[in-house]
LOLO-380010 format. One record per residue: residue number from 1; residue in one letter; chain; x, y, z of N, C-alpha, C, O in turn. Coordinates in steps of 0.1 Angstrom, whole numbers, plus 2048, in hexadecimal, padded with zeros to 3 digits. Layout:
k = NUM	r = a	c = A	nc1 = X	nc2 = Y	nc3 = Z	cac1 = X	cac2 = Y	cac3 = Z	cc1 = X	cc2 = Y	cc3 = Z	oc1 = X	oc2 = Y	oc3 = Z
...
//
This chain:
k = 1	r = x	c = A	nc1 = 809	nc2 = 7F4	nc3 = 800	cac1 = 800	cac2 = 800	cac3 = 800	cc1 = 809	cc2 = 80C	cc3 = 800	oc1 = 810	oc2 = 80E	oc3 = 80A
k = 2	r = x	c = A	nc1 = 809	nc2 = 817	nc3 = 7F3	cac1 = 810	cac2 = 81B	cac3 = 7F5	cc1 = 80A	cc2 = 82E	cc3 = 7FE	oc1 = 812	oc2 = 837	oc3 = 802
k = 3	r = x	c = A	nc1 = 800	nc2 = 82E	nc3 = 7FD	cac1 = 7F9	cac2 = 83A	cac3 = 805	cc1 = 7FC	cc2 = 835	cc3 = 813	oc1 = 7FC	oc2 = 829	oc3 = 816
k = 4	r = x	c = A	nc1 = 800	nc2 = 840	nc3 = 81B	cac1 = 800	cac2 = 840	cac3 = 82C	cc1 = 7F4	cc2 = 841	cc3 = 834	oc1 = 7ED	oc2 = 84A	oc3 = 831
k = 5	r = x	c = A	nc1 = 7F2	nc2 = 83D	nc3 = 839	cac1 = 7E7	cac2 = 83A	cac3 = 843	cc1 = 7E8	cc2 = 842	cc3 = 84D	oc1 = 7F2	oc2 = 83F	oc3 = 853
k = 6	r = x	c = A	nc1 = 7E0	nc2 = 84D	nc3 = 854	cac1 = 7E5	cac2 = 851	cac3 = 861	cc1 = 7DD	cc2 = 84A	cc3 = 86F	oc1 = 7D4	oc2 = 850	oc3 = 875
k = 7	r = x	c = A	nc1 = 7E0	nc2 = 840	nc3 = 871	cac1 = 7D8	cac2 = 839	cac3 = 87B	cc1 = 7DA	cc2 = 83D	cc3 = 88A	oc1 = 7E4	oc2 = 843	oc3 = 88E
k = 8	r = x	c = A	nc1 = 7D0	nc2 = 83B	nc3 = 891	cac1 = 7CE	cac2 = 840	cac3 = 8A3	cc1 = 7C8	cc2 = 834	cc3 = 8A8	oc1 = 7BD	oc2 = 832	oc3 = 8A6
k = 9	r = x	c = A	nc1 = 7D0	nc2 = 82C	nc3 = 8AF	cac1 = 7CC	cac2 = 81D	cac3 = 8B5	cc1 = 7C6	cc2 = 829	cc3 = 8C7	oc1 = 7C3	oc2 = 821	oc3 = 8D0
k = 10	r = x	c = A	nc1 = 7C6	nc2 = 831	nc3 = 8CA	cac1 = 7C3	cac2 = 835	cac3 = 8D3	cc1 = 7B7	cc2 = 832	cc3 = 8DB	oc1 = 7AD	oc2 = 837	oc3 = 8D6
k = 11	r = x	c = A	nc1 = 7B5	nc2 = 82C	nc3 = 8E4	cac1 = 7A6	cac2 = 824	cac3 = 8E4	cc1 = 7A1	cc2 = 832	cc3 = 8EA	oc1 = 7AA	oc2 = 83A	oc3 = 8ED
k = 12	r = x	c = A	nc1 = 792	nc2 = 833	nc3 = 8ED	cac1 = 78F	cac2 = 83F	cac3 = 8F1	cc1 = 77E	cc2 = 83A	cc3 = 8F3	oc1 = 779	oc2 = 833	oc3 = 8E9
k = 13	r = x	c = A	nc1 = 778	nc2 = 83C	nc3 = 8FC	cac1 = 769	cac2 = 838	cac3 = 8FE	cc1 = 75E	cc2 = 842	cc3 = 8F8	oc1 = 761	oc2 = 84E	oc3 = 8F9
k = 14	r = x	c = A	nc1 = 753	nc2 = 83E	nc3 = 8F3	cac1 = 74B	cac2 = 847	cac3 = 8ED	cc1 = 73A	cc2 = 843	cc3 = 8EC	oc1 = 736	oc2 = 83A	oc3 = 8E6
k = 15	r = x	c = A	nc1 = 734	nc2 = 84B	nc3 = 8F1	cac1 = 724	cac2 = 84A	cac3 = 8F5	cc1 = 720	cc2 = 84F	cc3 = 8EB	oc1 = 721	oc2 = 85B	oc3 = 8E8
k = 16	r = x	c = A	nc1 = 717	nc2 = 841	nc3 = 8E1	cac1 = 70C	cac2 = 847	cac3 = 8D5	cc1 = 700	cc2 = 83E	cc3 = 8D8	oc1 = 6FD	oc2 = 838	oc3 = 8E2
k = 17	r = x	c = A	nc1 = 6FA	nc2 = 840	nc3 = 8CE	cac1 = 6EB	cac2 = 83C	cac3 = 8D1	cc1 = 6E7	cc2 = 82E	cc3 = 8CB	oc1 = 6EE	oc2 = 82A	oc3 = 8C1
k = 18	r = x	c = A	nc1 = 6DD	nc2 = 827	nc3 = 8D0	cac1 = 6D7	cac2 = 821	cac3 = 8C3	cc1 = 6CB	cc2 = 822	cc3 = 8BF	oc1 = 6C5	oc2 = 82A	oc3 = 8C6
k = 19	r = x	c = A	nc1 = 6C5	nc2 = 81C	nc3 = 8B5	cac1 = 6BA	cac2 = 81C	cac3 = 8AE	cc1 = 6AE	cc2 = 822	cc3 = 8B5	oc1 = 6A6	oc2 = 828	oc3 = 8AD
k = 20	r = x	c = A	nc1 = 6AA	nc2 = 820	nc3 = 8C6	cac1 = 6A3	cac2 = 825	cac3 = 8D2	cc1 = 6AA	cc2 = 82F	cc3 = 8D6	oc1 = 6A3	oc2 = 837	oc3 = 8DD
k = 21	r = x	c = A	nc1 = 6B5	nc2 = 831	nc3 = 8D3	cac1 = 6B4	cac2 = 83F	cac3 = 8DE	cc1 = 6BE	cc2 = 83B	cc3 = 8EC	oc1 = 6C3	oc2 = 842	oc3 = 8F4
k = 22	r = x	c = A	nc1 = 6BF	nc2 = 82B	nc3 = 8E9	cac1 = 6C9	cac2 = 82A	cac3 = 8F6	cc1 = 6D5	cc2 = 82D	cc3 = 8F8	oc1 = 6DB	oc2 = 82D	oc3 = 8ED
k = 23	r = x	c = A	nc1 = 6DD	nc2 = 831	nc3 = 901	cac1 = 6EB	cac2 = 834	cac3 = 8FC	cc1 = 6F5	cc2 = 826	cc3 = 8FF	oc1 = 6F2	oc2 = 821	oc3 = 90A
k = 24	r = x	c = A	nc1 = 6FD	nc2 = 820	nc3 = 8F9	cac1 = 705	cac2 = 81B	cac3 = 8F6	cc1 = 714	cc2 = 81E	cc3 = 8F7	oc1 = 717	oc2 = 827	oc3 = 8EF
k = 25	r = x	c = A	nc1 = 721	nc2 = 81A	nc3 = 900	cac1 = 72E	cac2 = 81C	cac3 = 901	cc1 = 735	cc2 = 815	cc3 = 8F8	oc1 = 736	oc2 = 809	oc3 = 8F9
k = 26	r = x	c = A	nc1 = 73A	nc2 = 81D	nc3 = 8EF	cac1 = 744	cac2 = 819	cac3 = 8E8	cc1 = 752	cc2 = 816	cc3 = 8E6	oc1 = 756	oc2 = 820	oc3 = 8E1
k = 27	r = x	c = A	nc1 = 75E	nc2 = 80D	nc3 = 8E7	cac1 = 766	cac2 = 811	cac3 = 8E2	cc1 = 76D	cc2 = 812	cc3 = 8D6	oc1 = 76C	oc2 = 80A	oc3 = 8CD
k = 28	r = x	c = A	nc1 = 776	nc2 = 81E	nc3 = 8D6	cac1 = 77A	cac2 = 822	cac3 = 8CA	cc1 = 78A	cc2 = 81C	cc3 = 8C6	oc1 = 793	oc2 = 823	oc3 = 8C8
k = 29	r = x	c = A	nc1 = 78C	nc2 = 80D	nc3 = 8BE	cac1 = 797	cac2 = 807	cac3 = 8BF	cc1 = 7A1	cc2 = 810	cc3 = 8B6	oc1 = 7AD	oc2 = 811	oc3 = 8B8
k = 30	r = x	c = A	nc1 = 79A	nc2 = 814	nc3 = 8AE	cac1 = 7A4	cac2 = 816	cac3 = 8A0	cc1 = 79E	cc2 = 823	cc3 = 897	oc1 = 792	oc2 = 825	oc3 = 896
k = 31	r = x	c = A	nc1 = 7A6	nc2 = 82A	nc3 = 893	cac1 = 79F	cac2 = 83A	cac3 = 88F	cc1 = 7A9	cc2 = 83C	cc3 = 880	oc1 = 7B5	oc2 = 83B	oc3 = 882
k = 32	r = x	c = A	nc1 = 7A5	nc2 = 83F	nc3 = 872	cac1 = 7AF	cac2 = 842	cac3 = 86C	cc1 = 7AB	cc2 = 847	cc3 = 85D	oc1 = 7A1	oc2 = 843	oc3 = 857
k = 33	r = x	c = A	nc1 = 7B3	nc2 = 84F	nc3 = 859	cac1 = 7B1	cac2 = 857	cac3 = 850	cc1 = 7B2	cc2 = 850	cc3 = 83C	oc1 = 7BD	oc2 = 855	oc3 = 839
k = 34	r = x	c = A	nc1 = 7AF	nc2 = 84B	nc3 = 833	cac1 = 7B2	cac2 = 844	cac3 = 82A	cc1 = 7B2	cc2 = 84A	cc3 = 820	oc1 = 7A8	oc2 = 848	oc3 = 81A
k = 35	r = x	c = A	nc1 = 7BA	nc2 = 851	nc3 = 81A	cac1 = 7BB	cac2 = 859	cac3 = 80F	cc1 = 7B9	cc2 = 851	cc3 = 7FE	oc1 = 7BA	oc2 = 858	oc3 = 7F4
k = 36	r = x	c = A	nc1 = 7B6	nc2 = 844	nc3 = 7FF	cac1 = 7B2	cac2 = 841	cac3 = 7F2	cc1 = 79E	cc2 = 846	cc3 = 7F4	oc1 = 798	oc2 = 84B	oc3 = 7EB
k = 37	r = x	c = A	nc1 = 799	nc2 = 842	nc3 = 7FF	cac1 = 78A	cac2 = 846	cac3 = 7FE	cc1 = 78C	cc2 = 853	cc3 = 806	oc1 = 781	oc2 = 856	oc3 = 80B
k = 38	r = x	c = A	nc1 = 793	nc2 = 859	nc3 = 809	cac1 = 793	cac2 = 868	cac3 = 810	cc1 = 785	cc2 = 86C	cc3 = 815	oc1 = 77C	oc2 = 874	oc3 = 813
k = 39	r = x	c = A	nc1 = 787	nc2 = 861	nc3 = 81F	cac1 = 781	cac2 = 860	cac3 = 82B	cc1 = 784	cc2 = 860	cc3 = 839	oc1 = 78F	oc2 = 865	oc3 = 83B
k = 40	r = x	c = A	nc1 = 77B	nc2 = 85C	nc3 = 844	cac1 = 783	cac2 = 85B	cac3 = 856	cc1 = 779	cc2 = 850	cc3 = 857	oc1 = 76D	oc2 = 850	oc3 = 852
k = 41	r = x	c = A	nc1 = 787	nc2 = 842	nc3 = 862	cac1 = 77E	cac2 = 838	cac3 = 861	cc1 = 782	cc2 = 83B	cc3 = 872	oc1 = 78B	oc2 = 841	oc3 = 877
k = 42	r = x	c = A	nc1 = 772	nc2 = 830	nc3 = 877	cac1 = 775	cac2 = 831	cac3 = 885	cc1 = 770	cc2 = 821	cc3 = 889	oc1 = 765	oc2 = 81C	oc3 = 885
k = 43	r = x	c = A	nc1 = 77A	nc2 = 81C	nc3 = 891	cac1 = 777	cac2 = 80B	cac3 = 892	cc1 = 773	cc2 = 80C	cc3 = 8A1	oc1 = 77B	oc2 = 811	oc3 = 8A9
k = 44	r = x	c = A	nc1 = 766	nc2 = 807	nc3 = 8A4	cac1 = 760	cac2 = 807	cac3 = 8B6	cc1 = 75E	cc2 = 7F8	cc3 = 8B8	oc1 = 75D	oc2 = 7EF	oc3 = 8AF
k = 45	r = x	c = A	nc1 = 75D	nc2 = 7F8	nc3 = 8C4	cac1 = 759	cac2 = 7EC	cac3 = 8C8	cc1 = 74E	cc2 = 7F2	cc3 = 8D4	oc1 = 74F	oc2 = 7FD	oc3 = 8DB
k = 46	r = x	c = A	nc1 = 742	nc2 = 7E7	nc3 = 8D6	cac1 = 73A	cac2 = 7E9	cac3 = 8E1	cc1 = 741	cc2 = 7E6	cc3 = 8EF	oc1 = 746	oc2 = 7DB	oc3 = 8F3
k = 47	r = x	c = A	nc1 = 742	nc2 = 7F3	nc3 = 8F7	cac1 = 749	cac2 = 7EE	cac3 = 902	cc1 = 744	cc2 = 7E5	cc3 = 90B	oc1 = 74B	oc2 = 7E0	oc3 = 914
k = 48	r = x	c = A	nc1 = 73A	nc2 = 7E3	nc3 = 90A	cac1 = 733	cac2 = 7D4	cac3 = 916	cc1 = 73B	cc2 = 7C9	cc3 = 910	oc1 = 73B	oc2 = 7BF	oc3 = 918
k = 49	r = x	c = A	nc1 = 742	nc2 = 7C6	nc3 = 904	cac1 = 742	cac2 = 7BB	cac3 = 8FD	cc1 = 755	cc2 = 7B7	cc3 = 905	oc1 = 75B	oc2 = 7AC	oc3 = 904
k = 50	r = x	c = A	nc1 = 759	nc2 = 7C1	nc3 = 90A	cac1 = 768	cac2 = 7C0	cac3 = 90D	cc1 = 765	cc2 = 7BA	cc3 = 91D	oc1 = 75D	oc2 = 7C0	oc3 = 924
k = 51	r = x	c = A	nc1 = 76A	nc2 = 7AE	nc3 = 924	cac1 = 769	cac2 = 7A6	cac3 = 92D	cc1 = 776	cc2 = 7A2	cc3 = 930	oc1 = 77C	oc2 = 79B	oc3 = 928
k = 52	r = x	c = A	nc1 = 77A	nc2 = 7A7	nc3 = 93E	cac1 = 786	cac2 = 7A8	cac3 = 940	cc1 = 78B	cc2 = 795	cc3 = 941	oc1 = 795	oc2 = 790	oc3 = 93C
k = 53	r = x	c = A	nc1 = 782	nc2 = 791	nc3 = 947	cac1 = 784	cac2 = 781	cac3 = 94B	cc1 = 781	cc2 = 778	cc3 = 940	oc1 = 783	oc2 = 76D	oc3 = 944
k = 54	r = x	c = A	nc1 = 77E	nc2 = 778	nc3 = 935	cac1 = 77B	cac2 = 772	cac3 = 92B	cc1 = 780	cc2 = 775	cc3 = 91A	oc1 = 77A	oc2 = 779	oc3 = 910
k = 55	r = x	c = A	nc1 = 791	nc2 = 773	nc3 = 91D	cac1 = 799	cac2 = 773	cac3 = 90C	cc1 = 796	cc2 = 76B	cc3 = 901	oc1 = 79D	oc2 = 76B	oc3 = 8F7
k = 56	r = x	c = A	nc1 = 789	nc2 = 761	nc3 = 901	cac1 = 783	cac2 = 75D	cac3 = 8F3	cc1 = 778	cc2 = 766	cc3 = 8F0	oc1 = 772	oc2 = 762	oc3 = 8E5
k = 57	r = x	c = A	nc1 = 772	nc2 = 772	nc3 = 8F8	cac1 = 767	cac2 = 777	cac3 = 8F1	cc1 = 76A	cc2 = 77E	cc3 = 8E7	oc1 = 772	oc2 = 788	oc3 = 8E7
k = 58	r = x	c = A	nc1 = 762	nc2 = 779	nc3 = 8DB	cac1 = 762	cac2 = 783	cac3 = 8CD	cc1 = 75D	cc2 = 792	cc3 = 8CE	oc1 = 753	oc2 = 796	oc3 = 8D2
k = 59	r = x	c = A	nc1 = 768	nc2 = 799	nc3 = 8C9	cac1 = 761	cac2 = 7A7	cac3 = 8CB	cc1 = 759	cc2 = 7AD	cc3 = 8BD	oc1 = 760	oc2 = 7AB	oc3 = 8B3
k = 60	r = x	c = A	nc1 = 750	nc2 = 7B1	nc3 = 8BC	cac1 = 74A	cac2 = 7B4	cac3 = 8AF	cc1 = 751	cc2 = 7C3	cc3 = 8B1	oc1 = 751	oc2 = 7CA	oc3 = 8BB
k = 61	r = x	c = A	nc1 = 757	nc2 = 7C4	nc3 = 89F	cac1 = 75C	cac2 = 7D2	cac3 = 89D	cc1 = 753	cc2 = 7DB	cc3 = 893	oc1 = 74D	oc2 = 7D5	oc3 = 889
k = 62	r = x	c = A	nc1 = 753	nc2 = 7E6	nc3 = 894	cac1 = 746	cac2 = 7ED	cac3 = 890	cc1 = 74D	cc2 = 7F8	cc3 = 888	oc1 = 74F	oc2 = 803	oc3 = 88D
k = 63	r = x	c = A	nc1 = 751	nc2 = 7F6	nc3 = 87A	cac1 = 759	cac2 = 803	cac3 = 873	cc1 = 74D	cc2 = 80D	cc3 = 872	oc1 = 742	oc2 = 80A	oc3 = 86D
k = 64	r = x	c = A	nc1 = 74F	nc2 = 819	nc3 = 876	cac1 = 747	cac2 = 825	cac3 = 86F	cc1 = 752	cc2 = 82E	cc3 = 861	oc1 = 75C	oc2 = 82C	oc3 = 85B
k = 65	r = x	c = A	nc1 = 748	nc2 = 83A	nc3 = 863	cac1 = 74F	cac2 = 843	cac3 = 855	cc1 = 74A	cc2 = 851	cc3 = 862	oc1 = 73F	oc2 = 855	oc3 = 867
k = 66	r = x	c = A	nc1 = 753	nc2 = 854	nc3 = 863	cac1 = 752	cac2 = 862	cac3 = 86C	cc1 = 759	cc2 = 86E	cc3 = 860	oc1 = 764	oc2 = 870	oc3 = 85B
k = 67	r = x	c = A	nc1 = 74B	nc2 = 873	nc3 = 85E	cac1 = 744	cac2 = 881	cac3 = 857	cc1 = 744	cc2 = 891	cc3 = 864	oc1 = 73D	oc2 = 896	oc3 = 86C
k = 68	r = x	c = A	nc1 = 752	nc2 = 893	nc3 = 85E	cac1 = 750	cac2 = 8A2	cac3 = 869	cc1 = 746	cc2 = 8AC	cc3 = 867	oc1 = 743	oc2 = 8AF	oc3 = 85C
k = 69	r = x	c = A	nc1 = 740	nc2 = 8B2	nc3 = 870	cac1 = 739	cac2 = 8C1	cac3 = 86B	cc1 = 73D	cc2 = 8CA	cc3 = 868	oc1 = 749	oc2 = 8CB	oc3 = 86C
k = 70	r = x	c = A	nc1 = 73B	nc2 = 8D2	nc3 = 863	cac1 = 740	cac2 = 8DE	cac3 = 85C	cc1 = 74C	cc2 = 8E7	cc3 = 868	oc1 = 755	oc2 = 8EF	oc3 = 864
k = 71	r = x	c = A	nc1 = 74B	nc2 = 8E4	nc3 = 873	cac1 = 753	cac2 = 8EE	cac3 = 87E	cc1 = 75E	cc2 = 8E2	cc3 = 880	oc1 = 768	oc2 = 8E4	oc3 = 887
k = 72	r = x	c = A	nc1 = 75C	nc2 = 8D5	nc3 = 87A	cac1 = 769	cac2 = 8CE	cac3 = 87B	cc1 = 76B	cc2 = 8C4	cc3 = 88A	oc1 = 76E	oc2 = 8B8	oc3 = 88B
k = 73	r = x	c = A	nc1 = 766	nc2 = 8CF	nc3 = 895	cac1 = 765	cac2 = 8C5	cac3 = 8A0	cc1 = 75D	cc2 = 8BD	cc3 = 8A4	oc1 = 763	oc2 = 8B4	oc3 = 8AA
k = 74	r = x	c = A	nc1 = 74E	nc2 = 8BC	nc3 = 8A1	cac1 = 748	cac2 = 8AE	cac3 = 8A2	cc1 = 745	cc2 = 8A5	cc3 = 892	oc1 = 74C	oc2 = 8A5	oc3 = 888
k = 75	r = x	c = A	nc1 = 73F	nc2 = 8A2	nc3 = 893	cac1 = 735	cac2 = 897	cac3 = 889	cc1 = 730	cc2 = 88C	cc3 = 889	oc1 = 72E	oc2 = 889	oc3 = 894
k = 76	r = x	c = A	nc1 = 72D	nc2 = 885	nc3 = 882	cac1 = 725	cac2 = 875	cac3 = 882	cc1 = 729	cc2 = 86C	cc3 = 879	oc1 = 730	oc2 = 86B	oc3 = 86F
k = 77	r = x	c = A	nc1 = 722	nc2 = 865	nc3 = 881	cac1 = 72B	cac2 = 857	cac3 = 877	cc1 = 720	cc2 = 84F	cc3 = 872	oc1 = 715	oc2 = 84B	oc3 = 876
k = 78	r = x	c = A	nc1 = 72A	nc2 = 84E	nc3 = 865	cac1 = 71E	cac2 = 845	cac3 = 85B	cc1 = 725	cc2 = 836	cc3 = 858	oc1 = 730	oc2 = 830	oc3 = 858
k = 79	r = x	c = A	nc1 = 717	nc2 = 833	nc3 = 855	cac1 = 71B	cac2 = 822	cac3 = 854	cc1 = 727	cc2 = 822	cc3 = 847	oc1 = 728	oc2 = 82A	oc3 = 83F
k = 80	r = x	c = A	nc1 = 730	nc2 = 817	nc3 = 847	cac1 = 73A	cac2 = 812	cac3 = 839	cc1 = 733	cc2 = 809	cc3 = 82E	oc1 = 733	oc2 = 7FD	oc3 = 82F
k = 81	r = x	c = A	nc1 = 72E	nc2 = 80E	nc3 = 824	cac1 = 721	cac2 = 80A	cac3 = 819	cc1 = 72B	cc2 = 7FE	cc3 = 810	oc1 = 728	oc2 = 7F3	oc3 = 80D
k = 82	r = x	c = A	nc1 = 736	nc2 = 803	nc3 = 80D	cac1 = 73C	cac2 = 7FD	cac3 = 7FE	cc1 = 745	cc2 = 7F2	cc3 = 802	oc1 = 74D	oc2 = 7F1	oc3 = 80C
k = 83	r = x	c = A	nc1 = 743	nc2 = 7EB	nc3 = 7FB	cac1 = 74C	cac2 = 7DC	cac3 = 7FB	cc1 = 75B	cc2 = 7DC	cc3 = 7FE	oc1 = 761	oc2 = 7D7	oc3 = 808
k = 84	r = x	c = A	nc1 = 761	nc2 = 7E6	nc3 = 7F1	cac1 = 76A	cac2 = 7EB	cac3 = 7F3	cc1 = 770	cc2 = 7F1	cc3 = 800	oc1 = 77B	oc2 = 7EE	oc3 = 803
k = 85	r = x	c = A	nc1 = 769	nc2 = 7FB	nc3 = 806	cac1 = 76B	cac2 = 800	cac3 = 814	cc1 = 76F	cc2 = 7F8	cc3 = 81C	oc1 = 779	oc2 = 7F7	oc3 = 822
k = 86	r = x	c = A	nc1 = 760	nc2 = 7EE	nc3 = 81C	cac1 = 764	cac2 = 7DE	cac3 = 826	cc1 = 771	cc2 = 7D6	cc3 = 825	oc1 = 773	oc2 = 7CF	oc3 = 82E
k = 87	r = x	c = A	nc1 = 778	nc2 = 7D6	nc3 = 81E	cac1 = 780	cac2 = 7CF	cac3 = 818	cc1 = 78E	cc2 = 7D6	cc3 = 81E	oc1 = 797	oc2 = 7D0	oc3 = 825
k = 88	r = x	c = A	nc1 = 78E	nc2 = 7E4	nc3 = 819	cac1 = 799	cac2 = 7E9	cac3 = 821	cc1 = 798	cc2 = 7EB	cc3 = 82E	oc1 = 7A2	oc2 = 7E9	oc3 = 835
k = 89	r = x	c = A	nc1 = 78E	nc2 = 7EE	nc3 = 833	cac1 = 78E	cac2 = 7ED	cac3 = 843	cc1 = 78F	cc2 = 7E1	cc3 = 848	oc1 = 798	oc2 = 7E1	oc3 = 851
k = 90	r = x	c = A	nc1 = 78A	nc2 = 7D5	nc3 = 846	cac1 = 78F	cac2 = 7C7	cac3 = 847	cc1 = 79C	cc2 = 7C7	cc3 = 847	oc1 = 7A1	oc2 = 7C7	oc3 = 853
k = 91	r = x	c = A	nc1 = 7A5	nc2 = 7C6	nc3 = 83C	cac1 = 7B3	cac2 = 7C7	cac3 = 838	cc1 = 7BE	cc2 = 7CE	cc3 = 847	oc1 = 7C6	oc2 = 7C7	oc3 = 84E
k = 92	r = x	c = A	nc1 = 7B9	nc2 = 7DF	nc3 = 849	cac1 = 7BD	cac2 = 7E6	cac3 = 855	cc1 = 7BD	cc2 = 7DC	cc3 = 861	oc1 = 7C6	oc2 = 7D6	oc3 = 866
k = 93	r = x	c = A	nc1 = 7B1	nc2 = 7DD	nc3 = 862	cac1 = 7AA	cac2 = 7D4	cac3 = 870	cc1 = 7B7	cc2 = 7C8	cc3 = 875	oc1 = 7BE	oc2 = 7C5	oc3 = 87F
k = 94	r = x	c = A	nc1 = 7B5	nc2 = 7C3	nc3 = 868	cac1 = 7BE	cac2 = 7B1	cac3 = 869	cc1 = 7CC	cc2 = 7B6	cc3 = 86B	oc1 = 7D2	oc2 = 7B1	oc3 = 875
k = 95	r = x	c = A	nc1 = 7D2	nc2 = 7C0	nc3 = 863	cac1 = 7E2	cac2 = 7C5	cac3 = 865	cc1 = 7E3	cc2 = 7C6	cc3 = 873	oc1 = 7EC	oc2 = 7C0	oc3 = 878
k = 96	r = x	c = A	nc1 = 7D7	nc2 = 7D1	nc3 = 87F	cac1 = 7DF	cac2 = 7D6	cac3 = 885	cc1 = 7D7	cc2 = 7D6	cc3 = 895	oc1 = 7D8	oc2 = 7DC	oc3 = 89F
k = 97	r = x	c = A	nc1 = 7CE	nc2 = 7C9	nc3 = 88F	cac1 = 7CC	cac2 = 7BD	cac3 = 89F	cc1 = 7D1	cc2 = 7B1	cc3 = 89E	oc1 = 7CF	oc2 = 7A8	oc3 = 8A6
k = 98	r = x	c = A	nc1 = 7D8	nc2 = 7B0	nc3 = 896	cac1 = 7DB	cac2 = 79D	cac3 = 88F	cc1 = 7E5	cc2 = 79E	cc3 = 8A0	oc1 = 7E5	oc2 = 794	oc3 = 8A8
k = 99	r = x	c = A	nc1 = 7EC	nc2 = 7A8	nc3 = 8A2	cac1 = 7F8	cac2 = 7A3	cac3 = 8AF	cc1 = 7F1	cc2 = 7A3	cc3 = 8BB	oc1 = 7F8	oc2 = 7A3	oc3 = 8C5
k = 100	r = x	c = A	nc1 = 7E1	nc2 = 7A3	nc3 = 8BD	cac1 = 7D9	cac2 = 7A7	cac3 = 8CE	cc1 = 7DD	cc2 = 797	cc3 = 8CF	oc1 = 7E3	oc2 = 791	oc3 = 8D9
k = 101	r = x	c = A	nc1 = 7D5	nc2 = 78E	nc3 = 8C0	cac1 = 7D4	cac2 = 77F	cac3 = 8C5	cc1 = 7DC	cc2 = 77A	cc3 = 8C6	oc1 = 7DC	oc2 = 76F	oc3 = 8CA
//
């Protein structure tokens, strides 16, 4: 790959919503910038799902598309639609947890 990646493995917790209205804790494993789709990807995990006593639980990973607002400091995140997308975030994902297991 010859484009740079600016990646942030910084975990960081984050309260969104779901479909009700409930709020939901997130963590945020993986954050990164991809200049072939010149986009911002953001990789969470549900934090109920992280279980300090139990190292075979699967964690489901949740890529979004974080869309800034016009003032730069907030925005929302949209779901990852294209195959393609899936494919490279897959690819990231696998490089740069392959060393947790």
């Amino acid at each position: 790959m010859s484009e740079e990646l600016n990646l942030n493995n910084e975990e960081e917790l984050l309260t969104l919503y779901d479909e009700e209205g409930n709020e939901v804790l997130y963590r945020k494993l993986l954050e990164f910038e991809h200049p072939g789709f010149n986009k911002h990807y953001v990789i969470l995990a549900e934090e109920g799902n992280f279980n300090d006593d139990d190292d075979e639980t699967e964690i489901e990973l949740i890529p979004m598309i974080l869309e800034p607002d016009e003032d730069g400091e907030t925005g929302r995140f949209l779901p990852v639609e294209t195959d393609e997308e899936w494919d490279m975030i897959e690819e990231i994902v696998n490089t740069n947890f392959d060393d947790v297991e």
